[in-house]
C-alpha positions as CSV (number, residue, x, y, z in Angstrom):
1,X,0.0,0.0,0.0
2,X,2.9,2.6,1.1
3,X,4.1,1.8,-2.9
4,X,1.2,2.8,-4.1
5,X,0.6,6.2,-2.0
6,X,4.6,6.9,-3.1
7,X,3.6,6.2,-7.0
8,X,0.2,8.5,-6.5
9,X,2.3,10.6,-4.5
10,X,5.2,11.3,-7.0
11,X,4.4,10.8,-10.6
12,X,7.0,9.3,-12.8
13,X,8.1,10.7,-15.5
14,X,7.1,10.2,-19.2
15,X,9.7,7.9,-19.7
16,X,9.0,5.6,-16.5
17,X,5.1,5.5,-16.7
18,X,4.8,2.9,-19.5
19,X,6.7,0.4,-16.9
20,X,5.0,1.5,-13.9
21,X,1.8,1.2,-16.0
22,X,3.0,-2.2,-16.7
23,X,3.6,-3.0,-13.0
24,X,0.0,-1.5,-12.1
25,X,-1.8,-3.6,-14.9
26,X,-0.5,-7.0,-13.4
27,X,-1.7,-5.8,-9.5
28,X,-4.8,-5.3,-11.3
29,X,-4.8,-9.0,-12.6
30,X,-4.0,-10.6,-9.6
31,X,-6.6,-11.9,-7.2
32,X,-6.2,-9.9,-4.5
33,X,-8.6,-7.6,-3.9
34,X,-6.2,-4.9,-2.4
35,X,-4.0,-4.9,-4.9
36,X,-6.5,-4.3,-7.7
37,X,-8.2,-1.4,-5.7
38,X,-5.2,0.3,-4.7
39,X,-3.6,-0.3,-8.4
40,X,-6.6,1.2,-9.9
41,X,-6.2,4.6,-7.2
42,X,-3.2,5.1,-9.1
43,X,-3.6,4.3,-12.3
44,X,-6.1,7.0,-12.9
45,X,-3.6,9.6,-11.3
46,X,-0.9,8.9,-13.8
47,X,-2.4,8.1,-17.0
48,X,-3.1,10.6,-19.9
49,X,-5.6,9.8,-22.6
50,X,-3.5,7.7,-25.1
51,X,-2.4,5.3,-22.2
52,X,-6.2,5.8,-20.4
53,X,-7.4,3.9,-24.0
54,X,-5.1,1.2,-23.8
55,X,-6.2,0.4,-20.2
56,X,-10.0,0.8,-20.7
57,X,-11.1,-2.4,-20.8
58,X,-9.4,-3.3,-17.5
59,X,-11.3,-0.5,-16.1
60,X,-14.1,-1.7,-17.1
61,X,-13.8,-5.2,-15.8
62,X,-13.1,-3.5,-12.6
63,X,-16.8,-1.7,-12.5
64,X,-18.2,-5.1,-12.7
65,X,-15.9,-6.9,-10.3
66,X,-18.0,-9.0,-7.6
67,X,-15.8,-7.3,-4.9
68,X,-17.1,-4.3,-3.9
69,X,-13.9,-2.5,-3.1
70,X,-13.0,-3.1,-6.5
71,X,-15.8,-1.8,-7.7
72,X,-16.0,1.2,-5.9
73,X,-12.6,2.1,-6.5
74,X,-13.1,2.1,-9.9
75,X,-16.1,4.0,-9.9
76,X,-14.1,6.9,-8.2
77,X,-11.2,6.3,-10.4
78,X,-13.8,7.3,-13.2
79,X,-15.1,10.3,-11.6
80,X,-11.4,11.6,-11.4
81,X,-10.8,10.3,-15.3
82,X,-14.1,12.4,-16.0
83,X,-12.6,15.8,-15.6
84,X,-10.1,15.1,-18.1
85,X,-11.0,12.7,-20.4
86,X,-15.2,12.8,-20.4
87,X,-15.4,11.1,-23.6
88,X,-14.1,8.0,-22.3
89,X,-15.6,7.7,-19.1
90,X,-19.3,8.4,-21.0
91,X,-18.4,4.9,-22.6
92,X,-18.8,3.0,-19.3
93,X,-21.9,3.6,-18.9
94,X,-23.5,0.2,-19.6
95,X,-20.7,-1.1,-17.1
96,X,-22.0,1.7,-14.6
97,X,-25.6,0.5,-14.6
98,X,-24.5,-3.1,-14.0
99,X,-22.8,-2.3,-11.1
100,X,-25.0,-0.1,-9.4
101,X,-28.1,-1.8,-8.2
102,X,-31.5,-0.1,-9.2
């Protein structure tokens, strides 16, 4: 966790974000729940918008994960990403309704 505050913390530079990105995208693979929420934190700190594409779908799976700290995260993680990049967030939105429950 104290990585992840560090990486949120201090951004790398351009140079060092494609392997942090890299190192972020496998935490949010594993199957630990505290790993994916706290990978995802980050993750929408650091990215711009042509790395924010290439990570979209895991973002998406991660609206939809069964764990709700997951799932929450992510949803915040969006709300962040929607300042910058609306036009990306605004395709979640079937993934949005599926995880909130009516």
């Amino acid at each position: 966790r104290l990585v992840y505050l560090m990486i949120r913390e201090l951004p790398p530079d351009s140079d060092e974000v494609i392997i942090v990105t890299n190192m972020l995208m496998k935490d949010m693979a594993s199957n630990n729940e505290l790993y994916k929420s706290g990978s995802i934190r980050v993750l929408c700190r650091i990215l711009d918008s042509s790395l924010l594409q290439q990570v979209e779908r895991y973002f998406k799976q991660a609206i939809v994960d069964k764990a709700p700290v997951v799932a929450s995260a992510a949803l915040v993680s969006g709300i962040h990403i929607l300042k910058e990049n609306s036009d990306i967030v605004k395709r979640w939105g079937s993934e949005v309704q599926d995880a909130v429950p009516s």
